[in-house]
N, C-alpha and C positions, 0 to 999 in steps of 0.2 A: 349249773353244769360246769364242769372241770373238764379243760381241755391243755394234755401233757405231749408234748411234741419231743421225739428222741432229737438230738442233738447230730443227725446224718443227713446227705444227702437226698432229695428227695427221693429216687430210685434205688437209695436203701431200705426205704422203710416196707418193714413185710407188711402192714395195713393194719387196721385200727384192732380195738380191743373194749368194749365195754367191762368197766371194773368198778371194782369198791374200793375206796379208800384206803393206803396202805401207811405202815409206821415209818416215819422218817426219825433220823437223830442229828437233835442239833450240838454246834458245839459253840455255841455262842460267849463272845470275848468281847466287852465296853471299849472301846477303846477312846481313850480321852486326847479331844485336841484342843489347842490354849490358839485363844481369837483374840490378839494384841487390842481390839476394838472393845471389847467385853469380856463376860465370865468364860470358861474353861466348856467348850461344848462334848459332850459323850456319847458316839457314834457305836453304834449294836454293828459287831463285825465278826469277826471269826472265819474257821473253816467252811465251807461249803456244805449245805447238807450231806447226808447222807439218808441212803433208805435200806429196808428188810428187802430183800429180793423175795418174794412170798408170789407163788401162781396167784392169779384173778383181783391182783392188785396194781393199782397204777404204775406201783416202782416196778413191780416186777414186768409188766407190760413195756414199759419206756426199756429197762434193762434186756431187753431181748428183739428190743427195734421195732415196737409197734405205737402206735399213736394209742395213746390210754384216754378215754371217756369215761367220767365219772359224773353221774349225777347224782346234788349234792343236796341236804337239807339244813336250815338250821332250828329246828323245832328240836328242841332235846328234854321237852317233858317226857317224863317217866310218867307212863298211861298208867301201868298196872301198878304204881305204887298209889296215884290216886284213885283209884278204886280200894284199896286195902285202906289209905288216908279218910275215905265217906264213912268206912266202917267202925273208926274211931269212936267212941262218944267225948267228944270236948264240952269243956265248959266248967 
């Protein structure tokens, strides 16, 4: 479960939002800093995300002042390609 809180006062927020997952864009920059103690360390930095403002999606939920709920999986097998995959004849 994914839980995204708008960035307002509590008596802003108009109330929650069950959603799906929405596109964000990174703009991520290494930025290198040098440790007089050791090697040169390289910190992942940049601008701040951004996201699609898209209805029924988390950004767009947070972007319009409601608490976004997303429940989340990490199973990412493709069912119905192994069903096509048994049909194969290997070997």
């Amino acid at each position: 479960m994914n839980v995204n809180v708008p960035y307002l006062k509590e008596d802003q927020l108009k109330g929650y939002m069950i959603t799906r997952q929405g596109l964000r864009v990174y703009r991520d920059a290494l930025d290198k800093r040098f440790d007089p103690r050791g090697p040169p360390v390289l910190l992942i930095g940049g601008e701040a995300p951004t996201g699609i403002d898209e209805e029924g999606t988390d950004v767009g939920a947070i972007l319009q002042g409601y608490v976004s709920i997303t429940p989340l999986q990490l199973d990412l097998t493709h069912y119905k390609a192994m069903d096509v995959l048994k049909q194969w004849k290997w070997g």
